[in-house]
C-alpha positions as CSV (number, residue, x, y, z in Angstrom):
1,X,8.6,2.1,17.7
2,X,10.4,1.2,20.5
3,X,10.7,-2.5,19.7
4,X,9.2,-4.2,17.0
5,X,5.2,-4.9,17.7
6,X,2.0,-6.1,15.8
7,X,-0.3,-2.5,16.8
8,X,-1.8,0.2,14.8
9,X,0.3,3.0,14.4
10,X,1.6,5.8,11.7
11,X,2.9,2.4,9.2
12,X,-0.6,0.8,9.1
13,X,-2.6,4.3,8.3
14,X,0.2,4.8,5.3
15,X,0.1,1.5,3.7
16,X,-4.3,2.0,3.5
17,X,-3.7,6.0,2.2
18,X,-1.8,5.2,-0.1
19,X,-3.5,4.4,-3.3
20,X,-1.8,3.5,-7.3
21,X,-3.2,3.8,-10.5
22,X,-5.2,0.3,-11.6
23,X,-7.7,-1.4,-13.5
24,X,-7.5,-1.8,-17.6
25,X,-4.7,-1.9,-20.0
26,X,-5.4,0.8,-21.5
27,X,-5.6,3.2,-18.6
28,X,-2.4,1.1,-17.2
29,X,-0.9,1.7,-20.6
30,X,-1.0,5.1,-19.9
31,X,0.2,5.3,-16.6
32,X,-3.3,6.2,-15.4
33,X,-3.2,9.8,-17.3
34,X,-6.7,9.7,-17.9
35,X,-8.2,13.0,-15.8
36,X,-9.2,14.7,-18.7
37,X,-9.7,11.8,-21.0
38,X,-12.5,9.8,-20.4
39,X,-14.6,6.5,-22.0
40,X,-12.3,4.1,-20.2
41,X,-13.5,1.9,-16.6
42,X,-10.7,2.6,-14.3
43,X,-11.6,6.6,-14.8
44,X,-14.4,6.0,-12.4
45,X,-12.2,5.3,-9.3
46,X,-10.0,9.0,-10.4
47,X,-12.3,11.2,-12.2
48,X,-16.0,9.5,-12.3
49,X,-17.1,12.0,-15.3
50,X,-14.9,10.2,-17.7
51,X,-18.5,8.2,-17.3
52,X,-20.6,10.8,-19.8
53,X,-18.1,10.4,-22.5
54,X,-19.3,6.9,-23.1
55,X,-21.7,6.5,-26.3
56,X,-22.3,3.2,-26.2
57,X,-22.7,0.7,-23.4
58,X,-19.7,-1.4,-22.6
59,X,-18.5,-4.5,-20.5
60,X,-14.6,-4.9,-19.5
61,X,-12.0,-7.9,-17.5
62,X,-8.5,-7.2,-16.9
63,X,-6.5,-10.6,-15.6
64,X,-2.9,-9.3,-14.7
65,X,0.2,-10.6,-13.6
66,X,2.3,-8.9,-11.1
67,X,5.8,-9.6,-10.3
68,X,7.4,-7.8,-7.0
69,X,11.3,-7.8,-6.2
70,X,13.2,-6.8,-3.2
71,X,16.5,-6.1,-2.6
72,X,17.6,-5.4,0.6
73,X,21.1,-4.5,1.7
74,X,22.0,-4.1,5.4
75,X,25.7,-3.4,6.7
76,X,27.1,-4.5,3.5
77,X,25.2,-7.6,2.7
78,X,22.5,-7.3,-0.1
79,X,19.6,-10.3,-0.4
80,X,16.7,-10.6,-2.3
81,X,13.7,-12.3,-3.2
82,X,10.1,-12.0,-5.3
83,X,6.8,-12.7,-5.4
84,X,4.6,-13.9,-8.3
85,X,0.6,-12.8,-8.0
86,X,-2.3,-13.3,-10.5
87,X,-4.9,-10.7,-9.8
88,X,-8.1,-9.5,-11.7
89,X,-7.2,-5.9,-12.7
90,X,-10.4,-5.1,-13.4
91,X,-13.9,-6.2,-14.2
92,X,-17.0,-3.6,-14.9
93,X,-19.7,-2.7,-17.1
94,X,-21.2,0.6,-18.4
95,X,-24.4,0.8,-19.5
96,X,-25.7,3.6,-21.8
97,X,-28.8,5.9,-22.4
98,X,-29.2,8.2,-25.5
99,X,-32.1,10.8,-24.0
100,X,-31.3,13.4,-26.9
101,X,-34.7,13.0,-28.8
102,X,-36.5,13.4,-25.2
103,X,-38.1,17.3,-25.3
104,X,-37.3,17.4,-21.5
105,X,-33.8,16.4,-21.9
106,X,-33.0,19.5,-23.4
107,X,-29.0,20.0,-24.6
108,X,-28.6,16.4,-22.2
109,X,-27.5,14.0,-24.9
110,X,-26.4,10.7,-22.7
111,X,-26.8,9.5,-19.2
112,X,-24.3,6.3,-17.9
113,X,-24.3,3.8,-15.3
114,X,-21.1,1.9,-14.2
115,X,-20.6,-0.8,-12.2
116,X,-17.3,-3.1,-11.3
117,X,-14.4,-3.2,-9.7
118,X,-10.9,-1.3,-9.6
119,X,-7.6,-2.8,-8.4
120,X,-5.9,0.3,-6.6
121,X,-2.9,-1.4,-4.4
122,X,-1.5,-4.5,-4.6
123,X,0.6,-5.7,-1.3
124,X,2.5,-9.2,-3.1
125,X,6.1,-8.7,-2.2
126,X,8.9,-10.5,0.0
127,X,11.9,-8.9,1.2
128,X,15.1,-11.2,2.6
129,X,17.3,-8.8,4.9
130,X,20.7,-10.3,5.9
131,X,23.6,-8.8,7.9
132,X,26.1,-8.7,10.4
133,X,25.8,-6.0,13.5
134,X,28.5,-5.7,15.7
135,X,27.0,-3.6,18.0
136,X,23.5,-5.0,19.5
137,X,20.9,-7.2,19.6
138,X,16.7,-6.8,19.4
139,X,16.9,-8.5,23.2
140,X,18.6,-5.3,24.0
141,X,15.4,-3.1,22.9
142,X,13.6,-5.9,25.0
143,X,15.5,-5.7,28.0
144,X,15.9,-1.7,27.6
145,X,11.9,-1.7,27.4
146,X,11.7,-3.7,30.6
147,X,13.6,-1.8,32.9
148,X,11.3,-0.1,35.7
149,X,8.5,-3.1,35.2
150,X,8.7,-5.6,38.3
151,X,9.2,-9.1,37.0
152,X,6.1,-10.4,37.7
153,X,3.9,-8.1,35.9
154,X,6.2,-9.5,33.1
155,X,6.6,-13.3,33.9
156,X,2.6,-13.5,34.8
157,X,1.3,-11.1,32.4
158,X,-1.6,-10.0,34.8
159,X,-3.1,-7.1,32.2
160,X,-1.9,-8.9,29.2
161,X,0.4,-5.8,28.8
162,X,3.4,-7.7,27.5
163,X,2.0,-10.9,25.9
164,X,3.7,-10.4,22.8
165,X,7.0,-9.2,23.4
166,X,8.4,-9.4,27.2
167,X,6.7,-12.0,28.4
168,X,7.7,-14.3,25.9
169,X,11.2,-13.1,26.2
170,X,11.1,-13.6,29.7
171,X,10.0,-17.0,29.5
172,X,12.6,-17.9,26.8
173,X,15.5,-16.7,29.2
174,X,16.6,-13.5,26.9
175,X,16.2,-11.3,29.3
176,X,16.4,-11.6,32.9
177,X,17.2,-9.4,36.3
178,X,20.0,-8.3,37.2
179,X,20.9,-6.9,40.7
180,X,17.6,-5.9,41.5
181,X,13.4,-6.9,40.6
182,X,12.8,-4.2,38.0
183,X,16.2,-4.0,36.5
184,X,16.8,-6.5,32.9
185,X,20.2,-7.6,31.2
186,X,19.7,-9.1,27.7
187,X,21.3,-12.7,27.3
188,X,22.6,-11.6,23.8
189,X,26.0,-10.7,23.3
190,X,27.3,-7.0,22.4
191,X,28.4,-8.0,19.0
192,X,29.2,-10.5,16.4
193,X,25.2,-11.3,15.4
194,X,24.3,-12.7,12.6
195,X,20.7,-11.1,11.8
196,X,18.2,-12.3,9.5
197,X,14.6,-11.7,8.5
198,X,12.4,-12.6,6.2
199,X,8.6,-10.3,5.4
200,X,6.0,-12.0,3.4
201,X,3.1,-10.0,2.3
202,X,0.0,-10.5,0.2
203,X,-3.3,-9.5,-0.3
204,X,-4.9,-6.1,-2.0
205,X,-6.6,-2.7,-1.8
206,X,-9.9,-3.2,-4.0
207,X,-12.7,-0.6,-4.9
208,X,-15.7,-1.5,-5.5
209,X,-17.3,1.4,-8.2
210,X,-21.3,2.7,-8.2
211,X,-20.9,5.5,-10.8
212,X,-23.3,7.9,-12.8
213,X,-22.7,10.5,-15.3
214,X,-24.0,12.9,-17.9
215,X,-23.2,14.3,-21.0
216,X,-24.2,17.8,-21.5
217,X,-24.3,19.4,-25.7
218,X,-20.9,17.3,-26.0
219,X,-19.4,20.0,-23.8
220,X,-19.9,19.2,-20.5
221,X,-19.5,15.9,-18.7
222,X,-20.1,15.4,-15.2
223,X,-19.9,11.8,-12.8
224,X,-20.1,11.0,-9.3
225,X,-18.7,7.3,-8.0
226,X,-19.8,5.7,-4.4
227,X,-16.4,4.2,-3.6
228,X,-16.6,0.9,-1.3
229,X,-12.7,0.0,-0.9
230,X,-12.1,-3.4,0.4
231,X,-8.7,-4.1,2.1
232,X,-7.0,-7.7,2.1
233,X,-3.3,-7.6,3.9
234,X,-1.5,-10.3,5.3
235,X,1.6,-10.4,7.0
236,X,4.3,-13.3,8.0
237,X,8.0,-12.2,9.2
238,X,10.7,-14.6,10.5
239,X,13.5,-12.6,12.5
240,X,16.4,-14.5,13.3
241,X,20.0,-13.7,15.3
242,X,23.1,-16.1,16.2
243,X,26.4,-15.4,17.9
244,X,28.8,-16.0,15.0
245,X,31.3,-16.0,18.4
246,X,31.6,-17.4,22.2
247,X,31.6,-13.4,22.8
248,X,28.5,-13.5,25.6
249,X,28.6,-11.7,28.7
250,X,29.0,-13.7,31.7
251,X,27.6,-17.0,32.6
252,X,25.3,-16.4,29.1
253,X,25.6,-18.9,26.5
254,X,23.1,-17.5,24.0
255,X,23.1,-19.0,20.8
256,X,20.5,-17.8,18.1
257,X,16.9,-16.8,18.6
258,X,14.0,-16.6,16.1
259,X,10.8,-14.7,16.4
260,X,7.4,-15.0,14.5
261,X,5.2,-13.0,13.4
262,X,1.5,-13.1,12.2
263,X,-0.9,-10.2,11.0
264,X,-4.1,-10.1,9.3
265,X,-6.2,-7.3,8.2
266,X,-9.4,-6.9,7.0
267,X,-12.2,-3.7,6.5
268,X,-14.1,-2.1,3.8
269,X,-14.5,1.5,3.6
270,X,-16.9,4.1,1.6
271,X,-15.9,7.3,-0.4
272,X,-17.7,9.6,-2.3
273,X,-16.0,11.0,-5.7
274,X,-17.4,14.1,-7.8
275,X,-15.6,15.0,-11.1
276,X,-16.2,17.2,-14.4
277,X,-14.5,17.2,-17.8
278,X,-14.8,20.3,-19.9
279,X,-14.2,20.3,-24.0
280,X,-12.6,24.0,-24.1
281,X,-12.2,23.2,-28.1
282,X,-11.8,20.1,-29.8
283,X,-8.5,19.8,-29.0
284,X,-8.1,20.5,-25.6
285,X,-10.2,19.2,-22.7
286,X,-9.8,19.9,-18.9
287,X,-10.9,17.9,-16.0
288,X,-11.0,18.6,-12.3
289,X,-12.3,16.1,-9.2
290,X,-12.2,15.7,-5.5
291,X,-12.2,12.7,-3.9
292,X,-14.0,12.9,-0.1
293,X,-11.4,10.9,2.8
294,X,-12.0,7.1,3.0
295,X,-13.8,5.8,5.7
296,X,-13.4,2.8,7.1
297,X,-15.5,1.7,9.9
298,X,-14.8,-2.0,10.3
299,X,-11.1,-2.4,10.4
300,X,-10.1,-5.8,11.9
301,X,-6.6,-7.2,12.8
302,X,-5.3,-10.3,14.0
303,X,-1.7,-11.3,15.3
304,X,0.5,-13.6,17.0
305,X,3.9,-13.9,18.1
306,X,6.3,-16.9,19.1
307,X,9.7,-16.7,20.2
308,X,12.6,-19.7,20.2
309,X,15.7,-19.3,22.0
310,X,18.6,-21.8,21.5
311,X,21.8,-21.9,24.3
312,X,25.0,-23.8,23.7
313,X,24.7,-26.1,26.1
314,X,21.8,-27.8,24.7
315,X,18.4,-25.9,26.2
316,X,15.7,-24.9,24.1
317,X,12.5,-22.7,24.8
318,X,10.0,-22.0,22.5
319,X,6.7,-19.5,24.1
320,X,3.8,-18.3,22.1
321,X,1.2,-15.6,22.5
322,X,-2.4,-15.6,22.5
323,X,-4.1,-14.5,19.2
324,X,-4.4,-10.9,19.6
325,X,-7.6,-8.8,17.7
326,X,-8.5,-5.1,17.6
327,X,-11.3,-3.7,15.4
328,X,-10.5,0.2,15.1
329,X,-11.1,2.8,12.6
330,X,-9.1,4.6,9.8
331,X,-10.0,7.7,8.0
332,X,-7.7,8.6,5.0
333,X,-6.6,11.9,3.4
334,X,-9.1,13.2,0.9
335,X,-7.9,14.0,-2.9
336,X,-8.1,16.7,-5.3
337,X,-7.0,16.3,-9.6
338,X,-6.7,18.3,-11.8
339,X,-6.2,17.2,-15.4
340,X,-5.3,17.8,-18.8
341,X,-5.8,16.1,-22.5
342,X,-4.8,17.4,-25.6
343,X,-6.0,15.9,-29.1
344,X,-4.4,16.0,-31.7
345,X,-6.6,15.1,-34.6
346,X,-7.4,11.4,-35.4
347,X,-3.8,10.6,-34.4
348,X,-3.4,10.7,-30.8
349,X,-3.5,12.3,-27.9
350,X,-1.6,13.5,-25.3
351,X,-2.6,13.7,-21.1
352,X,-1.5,14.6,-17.6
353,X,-2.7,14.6,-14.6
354,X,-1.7,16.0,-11.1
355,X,-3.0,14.6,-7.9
356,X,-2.6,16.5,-4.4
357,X,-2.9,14.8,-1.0
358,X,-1.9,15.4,2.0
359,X,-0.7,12.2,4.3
360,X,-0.9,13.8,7.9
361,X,-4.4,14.1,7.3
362,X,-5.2,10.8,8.2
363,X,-6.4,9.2,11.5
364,X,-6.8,6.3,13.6
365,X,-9.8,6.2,16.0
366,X,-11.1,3.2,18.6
367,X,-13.8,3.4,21.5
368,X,-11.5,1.6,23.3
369,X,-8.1,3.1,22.7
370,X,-7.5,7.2,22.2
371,X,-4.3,6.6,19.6
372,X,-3.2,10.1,20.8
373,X,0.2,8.9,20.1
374,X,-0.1,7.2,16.9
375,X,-1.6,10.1,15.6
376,X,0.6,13.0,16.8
377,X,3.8,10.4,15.0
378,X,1.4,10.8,11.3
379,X,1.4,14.7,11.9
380,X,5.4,14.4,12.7
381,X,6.5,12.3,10.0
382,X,4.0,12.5,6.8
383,X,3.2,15.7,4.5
384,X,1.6,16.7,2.0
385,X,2.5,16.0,-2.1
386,X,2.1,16.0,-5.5
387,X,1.6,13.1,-7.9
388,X,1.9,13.1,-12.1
389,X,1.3,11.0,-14.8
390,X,1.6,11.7,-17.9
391,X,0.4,9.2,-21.0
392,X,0.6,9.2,-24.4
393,X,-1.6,7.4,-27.3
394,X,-1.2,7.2,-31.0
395,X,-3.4,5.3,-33.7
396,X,-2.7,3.5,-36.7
397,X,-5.5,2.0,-38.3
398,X,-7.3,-0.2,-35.4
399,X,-3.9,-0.7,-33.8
400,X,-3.2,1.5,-30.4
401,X,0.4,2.5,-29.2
402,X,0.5,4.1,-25.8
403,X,3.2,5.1,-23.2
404,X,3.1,6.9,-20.0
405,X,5.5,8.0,-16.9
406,X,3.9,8.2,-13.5
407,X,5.9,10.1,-10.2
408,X,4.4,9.6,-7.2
409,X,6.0,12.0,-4.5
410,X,7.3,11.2,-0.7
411,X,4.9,11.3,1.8
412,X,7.3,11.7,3.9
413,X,8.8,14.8,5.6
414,X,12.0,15.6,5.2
415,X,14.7,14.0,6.4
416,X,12.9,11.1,7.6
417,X,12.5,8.4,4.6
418,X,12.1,8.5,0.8
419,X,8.9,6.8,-0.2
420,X,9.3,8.3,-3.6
421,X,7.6,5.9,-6.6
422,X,8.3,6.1,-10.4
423,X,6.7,4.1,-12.7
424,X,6.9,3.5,-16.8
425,X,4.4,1.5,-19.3
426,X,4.0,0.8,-22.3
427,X,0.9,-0.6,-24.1
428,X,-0.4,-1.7,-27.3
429,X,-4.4,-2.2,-28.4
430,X,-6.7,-3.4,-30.9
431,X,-10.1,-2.0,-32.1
432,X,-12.6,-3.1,-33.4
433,X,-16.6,-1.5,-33.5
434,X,-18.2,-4.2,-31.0
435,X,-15.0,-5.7,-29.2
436,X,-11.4,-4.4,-28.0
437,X,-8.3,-6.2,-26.8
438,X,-5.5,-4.3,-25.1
439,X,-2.5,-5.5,-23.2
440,X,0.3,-3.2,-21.2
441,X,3.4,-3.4,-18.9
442,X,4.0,-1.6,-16.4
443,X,7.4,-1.2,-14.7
444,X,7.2,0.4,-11.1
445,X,10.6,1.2,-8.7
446,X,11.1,2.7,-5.6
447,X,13.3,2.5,-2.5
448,X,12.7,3.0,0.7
449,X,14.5,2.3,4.4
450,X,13.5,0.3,7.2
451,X,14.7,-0.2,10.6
452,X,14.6,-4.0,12.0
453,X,14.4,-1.9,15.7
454,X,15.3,1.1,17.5
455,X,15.1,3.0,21.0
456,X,16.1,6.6,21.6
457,X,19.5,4.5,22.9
458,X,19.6,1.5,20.8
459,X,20.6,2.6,16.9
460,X,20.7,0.1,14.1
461,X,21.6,1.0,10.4
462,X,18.6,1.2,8.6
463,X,17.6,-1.5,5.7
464,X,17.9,0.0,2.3
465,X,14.9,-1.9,0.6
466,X,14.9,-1.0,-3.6
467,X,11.5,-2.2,-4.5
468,X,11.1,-3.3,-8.4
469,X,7.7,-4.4,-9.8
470,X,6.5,-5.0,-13.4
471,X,2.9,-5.6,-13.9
472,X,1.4,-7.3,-17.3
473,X,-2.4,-6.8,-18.2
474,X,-4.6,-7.9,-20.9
475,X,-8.1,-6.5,-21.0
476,X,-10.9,-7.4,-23.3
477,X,-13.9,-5.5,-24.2
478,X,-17.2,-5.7,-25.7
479,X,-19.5,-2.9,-26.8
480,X,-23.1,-3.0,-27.4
C-alpha cells in the first residue's frame, strides 16, 4: 500500500480466509484432530460426517475465555498490550433417528440432524507499536503520493478521491507546494520522530451449521453441512509522531501529528461441506472432506479518518472525513482434509488431520469497482499450504485426558512475511450416560511483521508483531 488507507485489498481477503479450529472443549482439547473421529459438534464445520457416528441425540454450550497478547518491537523498542474477550464457543444440538428395524432402511442404521453454531476466528487483540525513526515520516508517503495532483483537486476534493488521506493532510498544513502547483514538501522533519500507534480489534468469524448424516452397517458414515459464516470485525488505530528535535526543514515548525482510524465490517456468507468417514477395522478409521469456497455476497464496510496536527508556535488543526461505505464481495479458497484416527482399545485414541488450501485462490469482486489490482497483489503474495493437528485422548474410568498440537502453515510466499501459527492444548472431561462436562486450554503463538507505511522510495523497518493467545473452554452436554 502506498500509504496507509481504510480499502479492500489482499489484507482484508486474508483475515476472512483464514479460518482456526473452534467450538467444544473437547474438539479444542484436541487441537481440532477430529477428521476421522466423529460424535463431537464442532466436527460439522470440518468433516460434517462425524454427524452419523452419533447414537443418541445430544445438546452442547461452550462459554470460553480468550486472552490475546502482543508484543511489538520496532527499531529497538518492544511494547505490548492484551485483550480479554468472553465468547460462546459453541452452542448446538443433534438430534437422532434409529431406522434399523425399518425393512426399507436396509444396512442404514441411524440418520442425524444438527443444528448450532461454530466459533471459527476470533479477531480480540491490541497491539502498542513504539519507536524512534531517524529517517522519515508517514507525511512523506503523503506528500510523495501527491506529487503530480494539482492542489485543488486535493484542497477541494471535487471526486472525493483524497477524502481520507490528502485532503486532510492538506488542510492540516503537513503537506504543502513547493515551487510549483502539483509539486508537495512534507512539513515533517527528516529524522528524530517519535512514532506511536496503537490497533484495537474485536469482533468474530461465526458459522452457523445445517448438517445431516447417515450411518451405513457401522461402516460407513457420510454428512453434508450448509455453512452460513457470519463476520463481525472492528477496527480502531491511533498513529501518532513528534519531533523529539527543533531538526525541521525550513520555516517548518512541525511538532507531532495524530491520525485516526475507524473500520467496520459486516457480511454473512454460505458454503457447502461434504465429508465421509470409513471404519477400515476397529481400530483404524479414515476420513476425507471438501469444503466448497465461501461466498459472501453482502460484505459491508464502514470508515473514517481524522487527522490533528500540532506546530510549536501554538496552531492547531484538526480535519475529519466523511463516513466512507462500500458493499463488495469476497469469495474464499475452498478446502480439502484428509484424516486419520486410530483406536486403541477402550483406552484412547490417537488422530490427525491434514488440511490443504490454497490462499491466492481467493477474490474480491464489486459492480462498481473491478479490484484488478487487489487481486493480481493476492496472486503475488499468498500460496498455497498445509495445516496439521494432531490430538490425543485417553480414558480412565469416566474421566477424559486429552492433548493435541496444531501447525498451521504461511500463507504467504516466500520471502514476503511468516504468518506461520502453532498451537498446543490440553483438556480434561467427565462422563457420564445422559450428561458430559469438559474444559480445555488452548495456547496459540505466532509472529508476524507489519509495516506502519511504505512507497517503492520510502522504506520503514517493519514491526515485528509475536502474537500469544490462550483460550479456556468449558462445555456441557446433555444426551437423550
Amino acid at each position: 500500500m502506498i500509504i496507509p488507507a481504510l480499502s479492500q485489498n489482499s489484507v482484508d481477503a486474508l483475515r476472512y480466509s483464514k479460518i482456526t479450529f473452534g467450538g467444544t472443549a473437547r474438539y479444542m482439547g484436541m487441537c481440532g484432530a477430529f477428521g476421522a473421529l466423529g460424535a463431537d459438534f464442532s466436527a460439522l464445520s470440518t468433516n460434517p460426517a462425524g454427524i452419523g457416528l452419533y447414537k443418541k441425540s445430544e445438546y452442547t454450550i461452550t462459554p470460553s475465555i480468550y486472552i490475546g497478547r502482543t508484543s511489538s518491537t520496532y527499531n529497538g523498542q518492544t511494547g505490548e498490550d492484551n485483550k480479554i474477550n468472553f465468547n460462546l464457543g459453541n452452542a448446538g444440538i443433534i438430534l437422532t433417528q434409529d431406522i434399523s428395524q425399518s425393512k426399507k432402511a436396509g444396512s442404514w442404521k441411524n440418520v442425524q440432524f444438527g443444528f448450532g453454531l461454530n466459533r471459527n476466528n476470533n479477531f480480540n487483540n491490541r497491539i502498542y507499536i513504539e519507536g524512534v525513526n531517524s529517517k522519515n515520516s508517514l507525511v512523506d508517503t503523503y506528500a510523495e503520493y501527491a506529487n503530480g495532483i494539482y492542489y485543488r483537486d486535493i484542497e477541494e476534493d471535487k471526486y472525493n478521491d483524497y477524502a481520507y488521506d490528502l485532503n486532510l493532510a492538506w488542510w492540516t498544513y503537513l503537506i504543502d507546494t513547493i515551487g510549483s502547483s502539483t509539486t508537495y514538501k512534507s512539513a515533517a522533519p527528516p529524522g528524530d520522530i517519535l512514532q506511536r500507534k496503537s490497533i484495537e480489534n474485536w469482533g468474530s468469524m461465526n458459522e452457523m451449521v445445517l448438517s445431516f448424516g447417515a450411518n451405513y452397517n457401522d461402516i460407513l458414515y457420510i454428512g453434508a453441512t450448509f455453512g452460513f459464516p457470519t463476520i463481525r470485525y472492528f477496527q480502531r488505530s491511533t498513529y501518532r509522531e513528534t519531533a523529539l528535535t527543533n531538526a525541521t526543514l525550513p520555516n517548518d515548525k512541525f511538532r507531532e501529528f495524530t491520525l485516526w482510524d475507524d473500520l467496520e465490517t459486516r457480511g454473512t456468507g454460505f458454503n457447502f461441506k461434504f465429508g465421509v468417514i470409513v471404519r477400515a477395522a476397529d481400530w483404524v478409521r479414515i476420513g476425507a472432506a471438501i469444503h466448497t469456497p465461501t461466498y459472501y455476497k453482502n460484505l459491508t464496510d464502514e470508515w473514517n479518518t481524522s487527522i490533528k496536527s500540532e506546530f510549536d508556535d501554538g496552531f492547531t488543526e484538526v480535519r475529519s472525513s466523511p463516513y466512507g461505505t462500500f458493499d463488495y464481495d469476497l469469495t474464499t479458497p475452498m478446502r480439502a482434509i484428509g484424516s486419520i484416527a486410530f483406536i486403541i482399545g477402550q483406552y484412547g485414541l490417537i488422530s490427525a488431520d491434514y488440511e490443504y488450501v490454497n490462499y491466492s485462490d481467493a477474490r474480491l469482486r464489486s459492480k462498481s469497482y473491478s479490484f484488478f489490482n487487489e487481486n493480481d497483489d493476492i496472486n503475488r503474495k499468498y500460496t498455497s499450504t498445509g495445516n496439521i493437528r494432531v490430538g490425543t485422548e485417553w480414558r480412565c474410568d469416566r474421566l477424559r485426558f486429552r492433548g493435541g498440537y496444531a501447525f498451521y502453515g504461511s500463507p504467504f510466499k516466500s520471502g514476503i512475511n511468516d504468518g506461520t501459527q502453532n498451537s498446543y492444548s490440553l483438556g480434561l472431561g467427565f462422563r457420564e450416560k445422559y450428561y458430559f462436562i469438559d474444559f480445555a486450554w488452548v495456547l496459540t503463538k505466532s509472529s508476524e511483521d507489519y509495516y506502519l507505511y511504505g512507497t517503492s522510495d520510502i522504506v520503514v523497518n517493519p514491526v515485528k508483531n509475536d502474537f500469544t493467545n490462550n483460550n479456556f473452554l468449558l462445555t456441557f452436554g446433555l444426551r437423550f
